[in-house]
PDB file as gemmi writes it, atoms N, CA and C in Angstrom:
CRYST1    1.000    1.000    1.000  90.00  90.00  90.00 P 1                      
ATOM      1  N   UNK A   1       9.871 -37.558  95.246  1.00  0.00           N  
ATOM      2  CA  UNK A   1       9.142 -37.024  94.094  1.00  0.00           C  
ATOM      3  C   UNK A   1       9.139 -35.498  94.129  1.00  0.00           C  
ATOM      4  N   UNK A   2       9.157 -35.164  92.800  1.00  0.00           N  
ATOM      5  CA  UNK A   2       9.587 -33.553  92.856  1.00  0.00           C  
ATOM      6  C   UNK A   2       8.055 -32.885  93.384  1.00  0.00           C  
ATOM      7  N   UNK A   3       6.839 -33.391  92.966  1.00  0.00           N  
ATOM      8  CA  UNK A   3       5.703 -32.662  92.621  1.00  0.00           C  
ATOM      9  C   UNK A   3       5.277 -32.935  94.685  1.00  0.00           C  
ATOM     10  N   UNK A   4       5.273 -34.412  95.377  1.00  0.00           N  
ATOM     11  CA  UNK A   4       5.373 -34.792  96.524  1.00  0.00           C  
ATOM     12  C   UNK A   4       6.234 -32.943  97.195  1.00  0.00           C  
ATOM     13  N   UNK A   5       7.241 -33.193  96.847  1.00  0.00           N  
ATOM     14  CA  UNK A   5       7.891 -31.809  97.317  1.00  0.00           C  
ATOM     15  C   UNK A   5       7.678 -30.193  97.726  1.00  0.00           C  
ATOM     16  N   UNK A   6       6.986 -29.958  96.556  1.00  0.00           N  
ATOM     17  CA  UNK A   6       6.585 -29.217  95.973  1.00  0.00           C  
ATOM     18  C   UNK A   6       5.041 -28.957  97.009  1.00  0.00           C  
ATOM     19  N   UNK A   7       4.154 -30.079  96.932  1.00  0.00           N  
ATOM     20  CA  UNK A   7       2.968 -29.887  97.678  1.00  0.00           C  
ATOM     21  C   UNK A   7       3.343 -29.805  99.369  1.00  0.00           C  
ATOM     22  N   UNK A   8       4.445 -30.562  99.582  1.00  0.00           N  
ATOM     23  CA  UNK A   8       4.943 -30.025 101.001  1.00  0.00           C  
ATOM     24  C   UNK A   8       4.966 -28.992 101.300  1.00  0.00           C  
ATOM     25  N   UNK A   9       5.561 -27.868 100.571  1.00  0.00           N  
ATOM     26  CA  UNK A   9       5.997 -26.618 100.876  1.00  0.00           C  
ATOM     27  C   UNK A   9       4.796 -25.756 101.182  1.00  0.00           C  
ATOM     28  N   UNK A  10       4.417 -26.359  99.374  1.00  0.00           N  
ATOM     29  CA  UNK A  10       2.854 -25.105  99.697  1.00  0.00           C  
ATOM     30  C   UNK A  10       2.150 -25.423 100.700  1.00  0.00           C  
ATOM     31  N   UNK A  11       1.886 -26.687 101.359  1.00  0.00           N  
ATOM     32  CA  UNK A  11       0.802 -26.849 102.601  1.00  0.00           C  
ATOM     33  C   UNK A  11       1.797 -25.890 103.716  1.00  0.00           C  
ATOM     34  N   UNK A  12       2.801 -26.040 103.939  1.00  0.00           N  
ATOM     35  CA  UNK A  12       3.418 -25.258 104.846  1.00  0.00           C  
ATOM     36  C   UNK A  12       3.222 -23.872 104.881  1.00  0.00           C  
ATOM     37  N   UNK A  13       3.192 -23.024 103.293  1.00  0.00           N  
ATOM     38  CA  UNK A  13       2.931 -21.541 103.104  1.00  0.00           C  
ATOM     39  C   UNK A  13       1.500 -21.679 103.522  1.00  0.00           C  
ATOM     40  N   UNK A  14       1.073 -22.083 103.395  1.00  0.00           N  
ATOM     41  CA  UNK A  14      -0.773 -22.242 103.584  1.00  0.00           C  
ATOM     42  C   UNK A  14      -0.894 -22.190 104.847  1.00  0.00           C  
ATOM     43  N   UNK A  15      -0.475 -22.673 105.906  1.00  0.00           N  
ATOM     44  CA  UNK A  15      -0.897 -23.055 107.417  1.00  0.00           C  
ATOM     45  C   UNK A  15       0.198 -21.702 107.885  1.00  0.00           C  
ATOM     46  N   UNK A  16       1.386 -21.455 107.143  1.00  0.00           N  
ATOM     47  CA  UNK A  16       1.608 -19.483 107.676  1.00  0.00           C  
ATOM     48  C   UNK A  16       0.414 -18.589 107.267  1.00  0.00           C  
ATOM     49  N   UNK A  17       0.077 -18.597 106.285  1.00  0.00           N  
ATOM     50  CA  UNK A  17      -1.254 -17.666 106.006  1.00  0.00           C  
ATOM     51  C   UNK A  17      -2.012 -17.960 106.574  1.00  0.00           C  
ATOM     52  N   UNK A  18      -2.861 -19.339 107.224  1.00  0.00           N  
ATOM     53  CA  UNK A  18      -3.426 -19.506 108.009  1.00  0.00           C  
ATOM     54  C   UNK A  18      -3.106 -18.697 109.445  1.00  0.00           C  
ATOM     55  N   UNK A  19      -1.728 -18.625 109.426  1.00  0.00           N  
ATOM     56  CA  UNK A  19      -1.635 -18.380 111.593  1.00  0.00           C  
ATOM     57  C   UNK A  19      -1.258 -17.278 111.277  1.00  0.00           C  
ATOM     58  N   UNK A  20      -1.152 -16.724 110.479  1.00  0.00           N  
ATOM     59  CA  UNK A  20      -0.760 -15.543 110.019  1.00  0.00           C  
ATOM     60  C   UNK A  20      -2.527 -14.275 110.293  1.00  0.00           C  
ATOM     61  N   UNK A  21      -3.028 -14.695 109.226  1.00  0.00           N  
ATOM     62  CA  UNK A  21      -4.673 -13.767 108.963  1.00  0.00           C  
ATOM     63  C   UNK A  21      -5.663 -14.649 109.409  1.00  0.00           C  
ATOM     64  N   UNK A  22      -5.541 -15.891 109.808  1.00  0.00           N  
ATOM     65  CA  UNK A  22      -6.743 -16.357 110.488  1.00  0.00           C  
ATOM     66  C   UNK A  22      -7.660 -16.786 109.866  1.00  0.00           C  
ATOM     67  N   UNK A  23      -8.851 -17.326 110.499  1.00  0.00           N  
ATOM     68  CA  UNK A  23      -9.950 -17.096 109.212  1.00  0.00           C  
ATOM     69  C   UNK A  23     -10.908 -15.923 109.474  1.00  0.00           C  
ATOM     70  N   UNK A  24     -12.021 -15.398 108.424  1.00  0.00           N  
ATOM     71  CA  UNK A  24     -12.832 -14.854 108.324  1.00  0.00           C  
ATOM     72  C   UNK A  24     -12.785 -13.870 107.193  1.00  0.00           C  
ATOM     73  N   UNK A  25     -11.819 -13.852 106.601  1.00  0.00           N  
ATOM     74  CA  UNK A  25     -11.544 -13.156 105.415  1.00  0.00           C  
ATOM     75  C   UNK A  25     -12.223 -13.681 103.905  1.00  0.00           C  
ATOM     76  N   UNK A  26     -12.105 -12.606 102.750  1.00  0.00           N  
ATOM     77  CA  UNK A  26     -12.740 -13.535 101.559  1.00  0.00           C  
ATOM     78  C   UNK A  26     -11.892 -14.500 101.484  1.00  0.00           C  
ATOM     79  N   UNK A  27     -12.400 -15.153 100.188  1.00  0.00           N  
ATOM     80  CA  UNK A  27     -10.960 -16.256  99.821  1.00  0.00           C  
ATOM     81  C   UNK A  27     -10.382 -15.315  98.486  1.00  0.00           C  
ATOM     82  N   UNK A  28     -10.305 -14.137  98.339  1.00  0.00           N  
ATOM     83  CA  UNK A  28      -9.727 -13.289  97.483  1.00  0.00           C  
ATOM     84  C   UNK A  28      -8.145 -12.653  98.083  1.00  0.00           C  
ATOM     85  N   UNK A  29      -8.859 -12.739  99.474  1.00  0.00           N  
ATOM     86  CA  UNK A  29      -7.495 -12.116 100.203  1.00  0.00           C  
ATOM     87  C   UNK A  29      -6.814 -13.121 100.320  1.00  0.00           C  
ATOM     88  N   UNK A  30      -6.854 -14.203 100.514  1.00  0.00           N  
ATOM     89  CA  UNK A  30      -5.854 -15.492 100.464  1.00  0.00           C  
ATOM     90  C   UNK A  30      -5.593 -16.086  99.504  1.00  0.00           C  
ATOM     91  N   UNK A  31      -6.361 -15.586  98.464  1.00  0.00           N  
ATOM     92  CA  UNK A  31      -5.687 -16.144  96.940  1.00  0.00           C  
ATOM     93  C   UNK A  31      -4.698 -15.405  96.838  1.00  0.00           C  
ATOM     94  N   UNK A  32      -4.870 -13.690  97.519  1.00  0.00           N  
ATOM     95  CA  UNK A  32      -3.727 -13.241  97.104  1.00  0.00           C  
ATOM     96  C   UNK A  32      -2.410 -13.422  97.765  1.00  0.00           C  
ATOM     97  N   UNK A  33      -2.356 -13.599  99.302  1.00  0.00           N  
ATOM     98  CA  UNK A  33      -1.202 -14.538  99.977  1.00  0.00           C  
ATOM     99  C   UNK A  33      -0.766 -15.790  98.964  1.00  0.00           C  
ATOM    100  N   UNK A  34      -1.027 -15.864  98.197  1.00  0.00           N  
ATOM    101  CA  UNK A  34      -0.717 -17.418  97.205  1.00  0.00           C  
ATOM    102  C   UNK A  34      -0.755 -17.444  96.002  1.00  0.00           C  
ATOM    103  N   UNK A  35       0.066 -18.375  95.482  1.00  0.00           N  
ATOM    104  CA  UNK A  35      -0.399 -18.209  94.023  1.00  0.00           C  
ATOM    105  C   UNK A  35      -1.147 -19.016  93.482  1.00  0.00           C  
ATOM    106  N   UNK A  36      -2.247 -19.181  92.163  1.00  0.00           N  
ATOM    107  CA  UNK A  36      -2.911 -20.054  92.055  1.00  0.00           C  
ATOM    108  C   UNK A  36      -2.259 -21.081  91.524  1.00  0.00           C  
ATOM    109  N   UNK A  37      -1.214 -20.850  90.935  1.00  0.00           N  
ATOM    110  CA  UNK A  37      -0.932 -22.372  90.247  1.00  0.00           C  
ATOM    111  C   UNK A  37       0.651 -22.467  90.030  1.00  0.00           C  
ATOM    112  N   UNK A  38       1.229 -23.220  90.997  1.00  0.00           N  
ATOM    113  CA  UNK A  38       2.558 -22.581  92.083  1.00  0.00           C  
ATOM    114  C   UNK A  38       3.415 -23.790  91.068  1.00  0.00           C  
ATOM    115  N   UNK A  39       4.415 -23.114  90.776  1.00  0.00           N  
ATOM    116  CA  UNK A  39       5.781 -23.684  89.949  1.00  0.00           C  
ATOM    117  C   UNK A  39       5.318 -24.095  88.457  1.00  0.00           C  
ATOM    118  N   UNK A  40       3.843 -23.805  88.171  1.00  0.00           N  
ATOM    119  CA  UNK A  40       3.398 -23.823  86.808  1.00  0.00           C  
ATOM    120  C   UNK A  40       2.999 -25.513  87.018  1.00  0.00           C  
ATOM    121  N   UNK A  41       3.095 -26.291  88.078  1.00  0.00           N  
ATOM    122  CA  UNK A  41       2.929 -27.734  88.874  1.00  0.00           C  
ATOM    123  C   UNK A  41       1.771 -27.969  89.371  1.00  0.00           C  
ATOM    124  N   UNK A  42       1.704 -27.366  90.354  1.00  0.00           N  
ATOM    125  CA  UNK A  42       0.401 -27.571  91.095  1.00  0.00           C  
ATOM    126  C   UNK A  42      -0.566 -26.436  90.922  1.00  0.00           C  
ATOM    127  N   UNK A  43      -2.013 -26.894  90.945  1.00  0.00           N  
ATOM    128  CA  UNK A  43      -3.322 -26.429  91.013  1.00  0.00           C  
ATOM    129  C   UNK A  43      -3.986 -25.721  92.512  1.00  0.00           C  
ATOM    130  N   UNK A  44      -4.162 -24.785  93.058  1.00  0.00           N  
ATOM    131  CA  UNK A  44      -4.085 -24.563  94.118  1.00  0.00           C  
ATOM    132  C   UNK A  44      -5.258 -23.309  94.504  1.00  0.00           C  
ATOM    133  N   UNK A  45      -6.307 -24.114  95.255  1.00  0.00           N  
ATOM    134  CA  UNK A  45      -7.670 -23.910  95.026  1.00  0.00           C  
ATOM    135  C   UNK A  45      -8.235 -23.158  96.474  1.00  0.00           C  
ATOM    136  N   UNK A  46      -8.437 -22.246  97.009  1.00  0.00           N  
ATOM    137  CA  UNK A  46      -8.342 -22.147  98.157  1.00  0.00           C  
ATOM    138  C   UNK A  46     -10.302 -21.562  98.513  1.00  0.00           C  
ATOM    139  N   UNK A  47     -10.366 -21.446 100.041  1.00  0.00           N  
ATOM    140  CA  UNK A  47     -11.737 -21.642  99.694  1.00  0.00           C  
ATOM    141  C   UNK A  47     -11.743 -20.860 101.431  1.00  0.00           C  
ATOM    142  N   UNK A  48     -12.980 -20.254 101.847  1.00  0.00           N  
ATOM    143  CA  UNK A  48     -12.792 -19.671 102.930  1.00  0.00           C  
ATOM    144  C   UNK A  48     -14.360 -19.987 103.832  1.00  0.00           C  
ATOM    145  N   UNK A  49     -14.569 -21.006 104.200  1.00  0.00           N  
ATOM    146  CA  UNK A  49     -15.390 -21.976 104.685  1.00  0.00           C  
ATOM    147  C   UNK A  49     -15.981 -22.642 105.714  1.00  0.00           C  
ATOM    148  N   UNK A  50     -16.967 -22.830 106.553  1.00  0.00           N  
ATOM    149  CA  UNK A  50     -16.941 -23.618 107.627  1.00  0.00           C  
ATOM    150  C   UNK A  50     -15.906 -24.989 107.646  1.00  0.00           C  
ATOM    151  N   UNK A  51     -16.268 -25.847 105.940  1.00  0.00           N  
ATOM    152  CA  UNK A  51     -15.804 -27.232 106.088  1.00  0.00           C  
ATOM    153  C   UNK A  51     -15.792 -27.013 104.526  1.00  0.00           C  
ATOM    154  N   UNK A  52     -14.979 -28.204 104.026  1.00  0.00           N  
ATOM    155  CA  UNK A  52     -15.203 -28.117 103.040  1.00  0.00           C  
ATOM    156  C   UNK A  52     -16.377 -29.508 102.430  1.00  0.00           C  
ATOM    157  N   UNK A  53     -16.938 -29.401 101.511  1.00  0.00           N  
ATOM    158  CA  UNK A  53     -17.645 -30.215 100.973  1.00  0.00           C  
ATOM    159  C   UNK A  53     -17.464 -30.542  99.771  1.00  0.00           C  
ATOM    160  N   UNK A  54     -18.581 -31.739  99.352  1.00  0.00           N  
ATOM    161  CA  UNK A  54     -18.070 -32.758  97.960  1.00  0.00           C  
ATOM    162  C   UNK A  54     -17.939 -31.703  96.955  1.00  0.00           C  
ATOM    163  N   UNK A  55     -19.098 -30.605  97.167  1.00  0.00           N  
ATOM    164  CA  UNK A  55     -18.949 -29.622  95.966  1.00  0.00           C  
ATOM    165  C   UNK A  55     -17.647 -29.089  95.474  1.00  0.00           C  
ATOM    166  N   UNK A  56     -17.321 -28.673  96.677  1.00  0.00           N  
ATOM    167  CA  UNK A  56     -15.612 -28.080  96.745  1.00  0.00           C  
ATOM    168  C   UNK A  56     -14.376 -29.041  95.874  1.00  0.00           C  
ATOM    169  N   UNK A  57     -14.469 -30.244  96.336  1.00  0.00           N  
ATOM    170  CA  UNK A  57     -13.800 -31.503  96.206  1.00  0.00           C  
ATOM    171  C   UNK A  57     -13.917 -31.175  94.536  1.00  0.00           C  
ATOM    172  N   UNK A  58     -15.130 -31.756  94.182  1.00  0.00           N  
ATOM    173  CA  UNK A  58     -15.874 -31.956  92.910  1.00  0.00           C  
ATOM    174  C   UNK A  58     -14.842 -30.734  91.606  1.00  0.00           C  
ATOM    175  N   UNK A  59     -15.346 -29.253  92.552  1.00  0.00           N  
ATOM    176  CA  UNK A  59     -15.053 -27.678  91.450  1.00  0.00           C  
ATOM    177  C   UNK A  59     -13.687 -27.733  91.207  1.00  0.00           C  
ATOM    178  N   UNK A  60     -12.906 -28.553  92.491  1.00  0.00           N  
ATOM    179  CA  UNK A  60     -11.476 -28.304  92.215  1.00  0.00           C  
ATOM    180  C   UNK A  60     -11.024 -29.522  91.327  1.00  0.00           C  
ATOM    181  N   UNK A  61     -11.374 -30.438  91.317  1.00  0.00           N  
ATOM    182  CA  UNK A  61     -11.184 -31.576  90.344  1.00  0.00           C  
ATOM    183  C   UNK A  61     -11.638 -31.526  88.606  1.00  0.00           C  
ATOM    184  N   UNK A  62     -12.537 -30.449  88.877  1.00  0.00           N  
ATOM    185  CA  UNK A  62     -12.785 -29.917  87.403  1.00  0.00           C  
ATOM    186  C   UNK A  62     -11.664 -28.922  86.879  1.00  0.00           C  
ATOM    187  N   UNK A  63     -11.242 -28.119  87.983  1.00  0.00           N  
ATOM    188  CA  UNK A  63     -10.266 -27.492  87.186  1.00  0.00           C  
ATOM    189  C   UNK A  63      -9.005 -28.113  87.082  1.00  0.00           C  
ATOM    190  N   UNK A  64      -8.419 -29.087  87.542  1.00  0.00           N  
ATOM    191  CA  UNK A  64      -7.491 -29.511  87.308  1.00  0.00           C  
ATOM    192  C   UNK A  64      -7.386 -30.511  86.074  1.00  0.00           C  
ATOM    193  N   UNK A  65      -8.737 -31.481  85.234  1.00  0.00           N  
ATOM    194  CA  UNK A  65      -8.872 -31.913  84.624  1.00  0.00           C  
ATOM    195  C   UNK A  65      -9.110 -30.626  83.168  1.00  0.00           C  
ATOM    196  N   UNK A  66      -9.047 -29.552  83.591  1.00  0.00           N  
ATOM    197  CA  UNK A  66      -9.073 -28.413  82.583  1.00  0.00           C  
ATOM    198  C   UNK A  66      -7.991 -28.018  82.254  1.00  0.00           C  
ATOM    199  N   UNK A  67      -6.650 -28.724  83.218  1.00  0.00           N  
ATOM    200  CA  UNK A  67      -5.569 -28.026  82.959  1.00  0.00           C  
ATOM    201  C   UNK A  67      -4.915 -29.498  81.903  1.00  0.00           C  
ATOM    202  N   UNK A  68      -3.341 -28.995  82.059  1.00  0.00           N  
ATOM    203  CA  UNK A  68      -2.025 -29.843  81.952  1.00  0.00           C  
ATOM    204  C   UNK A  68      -1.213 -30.996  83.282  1.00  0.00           C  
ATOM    205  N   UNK A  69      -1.971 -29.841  84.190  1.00  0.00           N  
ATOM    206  CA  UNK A  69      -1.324 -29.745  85.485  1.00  0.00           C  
ATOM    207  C   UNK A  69      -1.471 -31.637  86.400  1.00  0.00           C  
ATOM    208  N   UNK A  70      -1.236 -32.048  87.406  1.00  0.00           N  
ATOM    209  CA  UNK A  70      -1.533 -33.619  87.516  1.00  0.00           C  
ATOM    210  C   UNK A  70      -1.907 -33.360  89.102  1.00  0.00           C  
ATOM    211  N   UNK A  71      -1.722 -32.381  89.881  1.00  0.00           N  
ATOM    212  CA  UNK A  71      -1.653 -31.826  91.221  1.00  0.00           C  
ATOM    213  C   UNK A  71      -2.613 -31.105  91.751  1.00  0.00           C  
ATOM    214  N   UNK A  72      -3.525 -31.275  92.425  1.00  0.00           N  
ATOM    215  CA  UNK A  72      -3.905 -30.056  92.818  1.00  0.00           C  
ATOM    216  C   UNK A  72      -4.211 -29.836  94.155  1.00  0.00           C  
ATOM    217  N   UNK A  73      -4.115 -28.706  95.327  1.00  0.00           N  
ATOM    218  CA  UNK A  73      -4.194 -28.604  96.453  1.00  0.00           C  
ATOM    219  C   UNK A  73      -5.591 -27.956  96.867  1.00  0.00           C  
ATOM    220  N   UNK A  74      -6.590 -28.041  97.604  1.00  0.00           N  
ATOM    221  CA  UNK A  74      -7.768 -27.332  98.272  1.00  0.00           C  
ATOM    222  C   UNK A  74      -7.723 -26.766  99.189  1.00  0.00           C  
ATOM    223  N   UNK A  75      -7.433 -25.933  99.419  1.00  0.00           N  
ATOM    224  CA  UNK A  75      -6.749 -25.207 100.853  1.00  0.00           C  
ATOM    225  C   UNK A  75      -7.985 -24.304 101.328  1.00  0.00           C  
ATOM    226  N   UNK A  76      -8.424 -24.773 102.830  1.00  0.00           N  
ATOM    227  CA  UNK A  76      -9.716 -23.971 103.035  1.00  0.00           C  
ATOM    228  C   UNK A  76      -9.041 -22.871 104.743  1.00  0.00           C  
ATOM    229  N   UNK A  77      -9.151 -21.965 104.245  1.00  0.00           N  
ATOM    230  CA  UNK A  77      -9.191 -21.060 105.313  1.00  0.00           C  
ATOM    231  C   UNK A  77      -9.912 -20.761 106.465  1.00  0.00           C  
ATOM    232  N   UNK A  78     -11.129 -21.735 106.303  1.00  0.00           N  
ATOM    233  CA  UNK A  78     -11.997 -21.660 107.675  1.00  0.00           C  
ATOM    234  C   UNK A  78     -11.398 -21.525 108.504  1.00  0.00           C  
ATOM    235  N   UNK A  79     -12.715 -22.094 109.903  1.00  0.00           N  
ATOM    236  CA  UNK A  79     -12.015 -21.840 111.482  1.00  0.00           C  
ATOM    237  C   UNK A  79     -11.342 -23.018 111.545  1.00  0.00           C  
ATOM    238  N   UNK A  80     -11.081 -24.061 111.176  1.00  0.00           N  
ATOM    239  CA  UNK A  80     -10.337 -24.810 111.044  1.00  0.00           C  
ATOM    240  C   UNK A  80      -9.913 -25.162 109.760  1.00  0.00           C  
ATOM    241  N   UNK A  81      -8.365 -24.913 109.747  1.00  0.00           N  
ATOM    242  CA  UNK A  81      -7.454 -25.013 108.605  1.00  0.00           C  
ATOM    243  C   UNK A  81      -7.952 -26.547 108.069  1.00  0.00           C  
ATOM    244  N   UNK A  82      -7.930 -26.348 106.837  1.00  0.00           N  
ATOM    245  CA  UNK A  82      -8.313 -28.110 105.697  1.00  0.00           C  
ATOM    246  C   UNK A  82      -7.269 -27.954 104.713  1.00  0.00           C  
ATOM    247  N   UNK A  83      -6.956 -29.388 104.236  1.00  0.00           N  
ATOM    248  CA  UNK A  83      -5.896 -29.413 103.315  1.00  0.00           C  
ATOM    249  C   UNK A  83      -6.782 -30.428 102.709  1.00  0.00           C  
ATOM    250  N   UNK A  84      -6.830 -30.703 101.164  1.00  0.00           N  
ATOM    251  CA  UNK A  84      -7.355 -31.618 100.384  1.00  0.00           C  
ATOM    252  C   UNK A  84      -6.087 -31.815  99.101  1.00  0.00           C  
ATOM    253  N   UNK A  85      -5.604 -32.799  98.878  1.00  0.00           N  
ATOM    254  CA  UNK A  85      -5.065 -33.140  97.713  1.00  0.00           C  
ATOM    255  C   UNK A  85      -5.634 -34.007  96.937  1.00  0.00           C  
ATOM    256  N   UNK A  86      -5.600 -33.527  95.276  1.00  0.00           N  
ATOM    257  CA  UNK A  86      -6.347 -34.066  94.360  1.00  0.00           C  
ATOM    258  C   UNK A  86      -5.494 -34.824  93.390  1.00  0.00           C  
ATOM    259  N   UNK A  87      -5.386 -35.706  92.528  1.00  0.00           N  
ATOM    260  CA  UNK A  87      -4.369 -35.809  91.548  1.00  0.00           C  
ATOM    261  C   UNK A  87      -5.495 -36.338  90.536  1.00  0.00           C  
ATOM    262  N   UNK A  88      -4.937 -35.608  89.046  1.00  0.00           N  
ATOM    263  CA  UNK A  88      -5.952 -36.061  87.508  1.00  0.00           C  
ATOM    264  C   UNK A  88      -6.159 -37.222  87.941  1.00  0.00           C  
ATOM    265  N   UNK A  89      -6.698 -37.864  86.898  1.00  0.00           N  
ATOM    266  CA  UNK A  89      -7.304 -39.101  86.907  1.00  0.00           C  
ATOM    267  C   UNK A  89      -6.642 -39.539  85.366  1.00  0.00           C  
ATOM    268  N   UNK A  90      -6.612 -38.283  84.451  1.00  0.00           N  
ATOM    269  CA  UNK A  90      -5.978 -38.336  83.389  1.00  0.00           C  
ATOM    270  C   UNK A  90      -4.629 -38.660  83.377  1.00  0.00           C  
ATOM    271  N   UNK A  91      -4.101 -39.485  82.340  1.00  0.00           N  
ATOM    272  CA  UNK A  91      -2.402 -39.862  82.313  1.00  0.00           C  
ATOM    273  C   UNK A  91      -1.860 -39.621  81.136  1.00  0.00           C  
TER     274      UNK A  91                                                      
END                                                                             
């Protein structure tokens, strides 16, 4: 699957920015290592955090139901790297 593909990569750019700057930074500086919404495909939500929570889960599932988009990634920069994948619910 192209979009399967696609979210491969970016988790991979994500965990270099991770070992790259670490955590403790805003999540402004790692939005800017990234793009928000990568191949015009995926939704890509990043967050700079102990853990992530339902809220998180929840904000990023709203914006993806705001888009076109069917993908979306939660990428939390805490002290321990998190990956969350979301997909619409819409078809």
């Amino acid at each position: 699957m192209k979009l399967q593909e696609l979210t491969r990569q970016i988790i991979g750019i994500f965990f270099n920015v991770y070992n790259g700057l670490a955590h403790g930074f805003l999540e402004s500086v790692y939005v800017e290592a990234l793009d928000r919404a990568v191949g015009g495909a995926v939704l890509v939500e990043a967050k700079a955090c102990q853990c992530l929570q339902a809220a998180h889960k929840a904000q990023t599932l709203n914006y993806l139901r705001a888009t076109v988009l069917e993908v979306a990634l939660l990428l939390n920069f805490g002290p321990k790297p998190g990956v969350k994948r979301r997909c619409s619910t819409i078809t």
